[in-house]
C-alpha positions in Angstrom: -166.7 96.1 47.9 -163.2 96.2 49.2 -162.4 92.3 51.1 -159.4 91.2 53.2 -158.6 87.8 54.2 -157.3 86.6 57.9 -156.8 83.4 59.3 -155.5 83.0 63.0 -155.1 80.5 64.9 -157.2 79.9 68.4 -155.2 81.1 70.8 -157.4 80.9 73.5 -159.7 78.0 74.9 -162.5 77.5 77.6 -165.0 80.4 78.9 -161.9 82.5 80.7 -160.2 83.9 77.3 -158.2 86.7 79.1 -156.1 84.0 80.7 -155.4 81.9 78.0 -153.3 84.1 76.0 -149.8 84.0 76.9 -147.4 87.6 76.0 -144.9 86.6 73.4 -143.3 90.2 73.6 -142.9 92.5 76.2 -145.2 95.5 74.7 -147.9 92.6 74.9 -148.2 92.7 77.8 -148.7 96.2 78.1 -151.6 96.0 75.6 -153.5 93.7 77.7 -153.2 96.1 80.9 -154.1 99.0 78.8 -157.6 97.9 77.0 -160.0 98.4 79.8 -158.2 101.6 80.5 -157.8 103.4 77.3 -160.0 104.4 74.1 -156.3 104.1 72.3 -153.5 102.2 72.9 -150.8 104.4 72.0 -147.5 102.4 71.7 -145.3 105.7 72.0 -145.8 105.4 76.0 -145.1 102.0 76.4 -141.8 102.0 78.7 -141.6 98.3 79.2 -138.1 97.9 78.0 -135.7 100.8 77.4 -135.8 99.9 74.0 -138.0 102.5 71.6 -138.5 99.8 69.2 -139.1 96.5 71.8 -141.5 99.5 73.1 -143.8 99.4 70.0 -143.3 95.7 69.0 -146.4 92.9 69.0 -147.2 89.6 67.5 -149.7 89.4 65.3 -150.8 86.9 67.0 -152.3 89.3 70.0 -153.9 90.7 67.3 -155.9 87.9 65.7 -156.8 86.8 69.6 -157.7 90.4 70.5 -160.2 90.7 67.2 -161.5 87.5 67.4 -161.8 85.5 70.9 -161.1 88.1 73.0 -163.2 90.8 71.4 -165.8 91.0 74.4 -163.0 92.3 76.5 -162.8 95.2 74.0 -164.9 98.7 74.8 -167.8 99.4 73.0 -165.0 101.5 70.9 -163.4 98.6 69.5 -159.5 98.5 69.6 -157.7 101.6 68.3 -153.9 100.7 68.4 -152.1 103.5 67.3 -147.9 103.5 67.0 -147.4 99.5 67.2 -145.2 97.5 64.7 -146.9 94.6 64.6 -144.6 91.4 63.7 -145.6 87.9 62.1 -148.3 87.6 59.3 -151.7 89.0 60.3 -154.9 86.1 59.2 -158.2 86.9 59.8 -159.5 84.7 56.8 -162.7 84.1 57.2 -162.9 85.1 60.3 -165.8 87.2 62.3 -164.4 90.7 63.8 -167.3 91.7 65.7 -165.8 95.6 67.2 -164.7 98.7 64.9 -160.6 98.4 64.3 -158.6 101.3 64.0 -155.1 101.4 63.2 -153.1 104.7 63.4 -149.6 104.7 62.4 -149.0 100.9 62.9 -146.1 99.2 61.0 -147.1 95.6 59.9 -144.0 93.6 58.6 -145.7 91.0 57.1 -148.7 89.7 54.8 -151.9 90.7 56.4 -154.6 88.5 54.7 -158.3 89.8 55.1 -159.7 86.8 52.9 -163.5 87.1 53.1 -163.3 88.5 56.4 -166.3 90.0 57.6 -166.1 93.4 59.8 -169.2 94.1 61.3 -168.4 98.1 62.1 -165.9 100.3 60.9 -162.5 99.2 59.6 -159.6 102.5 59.1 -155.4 102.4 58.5 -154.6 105.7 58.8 -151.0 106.6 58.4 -149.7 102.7 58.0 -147.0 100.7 56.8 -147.4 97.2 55.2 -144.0 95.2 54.6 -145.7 92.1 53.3 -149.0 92.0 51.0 -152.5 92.9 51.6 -154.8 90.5 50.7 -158.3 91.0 50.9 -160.7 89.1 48.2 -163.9 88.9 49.7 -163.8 91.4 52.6 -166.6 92.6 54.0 -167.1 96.0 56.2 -170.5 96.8 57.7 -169.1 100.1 58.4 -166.6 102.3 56.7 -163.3 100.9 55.0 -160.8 104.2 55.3 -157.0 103.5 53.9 -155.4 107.3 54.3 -152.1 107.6 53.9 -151.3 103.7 53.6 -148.3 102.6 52.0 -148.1 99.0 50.9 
């Protein structure tokens, strides 16, 4: 049994959670817009800035908000993110991540902690970077756990 450990912080409050979390980037913003439209969100055609890498940068923060309280807004698909460089430590200790994740050539410059975590579907970094440590004690994945090509 592989575990990661995340703790984030609630971003949002009250039964409207799409409003409540506020773009601390500009590629943020184009995440939001993008869900409902796409099965992935491909940060390679994000034109918000004429910056390649302002392009492809998040907070972790979106993250956390996006796998946790916002999760119903995801598709049935879950969130595939695929060529983002995520910035600030990812923690979803503890913390319920009800949709499949899939992260395709993402970048994440800090510690991501997974700390008895508990996936309910399918979990995959394919093709990513990790800056910071990985910490996952106590991880749980209902699904599949697939690390290809990860370099940490």
């Amino acid at each position: 049994m592989f575990v990661l450990w995340l703790t984030s912080a609630r971003l949002a409050v009250g039964a409207d959670s799409t409003k409540s979390f506020h773009p601390q980037l500009p590629a943020d913003q184009f995440v939001l817009d993008t869900l409902t439209n796409q099965q992935c969100i491909d940060l390679a055609s994000c034109c918000v800035s004429p910056s390649a890498v302002t392009n492809r940068l998040i907070s972790s923060k979106l993250l956390e908000w996006l796998l946790t309280t916002n999760a119903p807004r995801l598709s049935h698909d879950g969130l595939q993110l695929k060529n983002a460089v995520i910035q600030g430590p990812v923690n979803l200790s503890n913390e319920e991540v009800p949709v499949q994740v899939r992260m395709s050539s993402c970048h994440l410059k800090d510690t991501v902690t997974l700390v008895s975590a508990h996936f309910n579907h399918d979990l995959a970094f394919e093709g990513c970077l990790f800056d910071g440590a990985l910490n996952a004690p106590g991880l749980r994945v209902d699904g599949s756990l697939t690390m290809t090509s990860v370099s940490l």
